[in-house]
C-alpha positions as CSV (number, residue, x, y, z in Angstrom):
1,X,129.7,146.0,25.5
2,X,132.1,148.6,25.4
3,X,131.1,152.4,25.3
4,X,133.9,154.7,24.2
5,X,134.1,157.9,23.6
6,X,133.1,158.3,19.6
7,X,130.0,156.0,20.2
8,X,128.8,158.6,23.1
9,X,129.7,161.2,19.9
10,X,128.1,159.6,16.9
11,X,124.8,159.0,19.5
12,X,124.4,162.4,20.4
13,X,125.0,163.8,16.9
14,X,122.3,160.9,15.8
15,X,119.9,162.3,18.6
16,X,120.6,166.0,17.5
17,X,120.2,164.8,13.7
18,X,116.5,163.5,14.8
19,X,115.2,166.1,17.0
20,X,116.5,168.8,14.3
21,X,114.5,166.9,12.0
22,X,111.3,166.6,14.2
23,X,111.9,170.7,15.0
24,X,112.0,170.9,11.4
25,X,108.6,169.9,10.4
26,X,106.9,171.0,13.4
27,X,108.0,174.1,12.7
28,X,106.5,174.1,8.9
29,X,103.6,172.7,10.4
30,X,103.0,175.7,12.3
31,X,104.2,178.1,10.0
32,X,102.0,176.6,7.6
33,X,98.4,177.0,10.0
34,X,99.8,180.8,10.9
35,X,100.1,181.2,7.2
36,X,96.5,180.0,7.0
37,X,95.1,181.9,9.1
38,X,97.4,185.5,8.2
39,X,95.3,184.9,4.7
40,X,91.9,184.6,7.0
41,X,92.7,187.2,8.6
42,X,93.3,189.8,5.9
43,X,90.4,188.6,3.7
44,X,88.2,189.1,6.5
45,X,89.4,192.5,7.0
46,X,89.7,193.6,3.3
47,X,85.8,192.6,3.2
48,X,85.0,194.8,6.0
49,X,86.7,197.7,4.3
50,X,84.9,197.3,1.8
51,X,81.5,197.0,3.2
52,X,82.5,200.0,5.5
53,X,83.2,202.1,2.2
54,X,80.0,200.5,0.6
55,X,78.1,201.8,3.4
56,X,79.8,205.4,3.3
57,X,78.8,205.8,-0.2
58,X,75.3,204.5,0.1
59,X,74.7,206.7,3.6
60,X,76.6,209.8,1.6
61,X,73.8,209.2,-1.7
62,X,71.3,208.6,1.0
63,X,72.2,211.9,2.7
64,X,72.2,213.4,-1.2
65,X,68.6,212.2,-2.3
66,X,67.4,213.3,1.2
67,X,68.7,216.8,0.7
68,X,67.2,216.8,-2.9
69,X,63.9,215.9,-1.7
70,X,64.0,218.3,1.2
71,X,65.0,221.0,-0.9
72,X,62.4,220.5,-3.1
73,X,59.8,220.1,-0.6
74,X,60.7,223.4,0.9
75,X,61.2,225.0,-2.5
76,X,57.0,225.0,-2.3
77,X,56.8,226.7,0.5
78,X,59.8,229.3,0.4
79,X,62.2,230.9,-2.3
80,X,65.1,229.0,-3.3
81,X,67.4,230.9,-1.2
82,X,65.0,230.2,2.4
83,X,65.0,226.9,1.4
84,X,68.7,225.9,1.1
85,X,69.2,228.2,4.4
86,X,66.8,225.9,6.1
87,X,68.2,223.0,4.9
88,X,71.9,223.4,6.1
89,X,70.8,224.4,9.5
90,X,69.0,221.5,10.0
91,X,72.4,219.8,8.7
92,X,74.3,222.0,11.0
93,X,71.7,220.7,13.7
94,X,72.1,216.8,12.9
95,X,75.9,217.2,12.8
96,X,75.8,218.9,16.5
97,X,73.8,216.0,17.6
98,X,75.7,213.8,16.4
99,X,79.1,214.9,17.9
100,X,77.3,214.8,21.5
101,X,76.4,211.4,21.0
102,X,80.2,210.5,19.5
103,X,81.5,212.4,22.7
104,X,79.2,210.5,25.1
105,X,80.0,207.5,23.7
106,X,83.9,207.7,23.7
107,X,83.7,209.3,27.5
């Protein structure tokens, strides 16, 4: 059989044709499983926003009820003004504390 020229032509553009082809849907193959996984991704992290702000506003009522009932257990024992003075040292206090620890722990 005789191979000229345009045969050798029309097989490689037959052979380009095919692997194109095959590139082709690999290619949506994969860009459909990164797709997948892009929407995993950022549903997982828009849920852990939200439980971190879920958490910030249940520590920050947590922190509010404790004041309340600090307050008004040291409203017994000392005037109003005593009270709150006692109360946002021990804040003051709790906040120190927990800076050294933050420090510590990013050393």
């Amino acid at each position: 059989m005789k191979v000229t020229i345009s045969d050798f032509i029309i097989a490689f553009f037959d052979l380009l044709e095919a692997e194109v082809k095959a590139f082709k849907e690999g290619s949506e193959e994969f860009l459909e499983k990164e797709y997948k996984n892009f929407q995993k991704t950022v549903f997982k992290s828009s849920l852990s926003i939200l439980g971190i702000v879920m958490v910030g506003i249940l520590f920050f009522f947590g922190i509010l009820a404790f004041s309340f009932g600090a307050f008004l257990i040291l409203n017994k024992y000392f005037s109003v003004i005593w009270s709150l003075f006692i109360l946002s040292v021990l804040f003051f206090i709790f906040a120190i504390i927990l800076l050294i620890i933050l420090k510590k722990k990013n050393e």
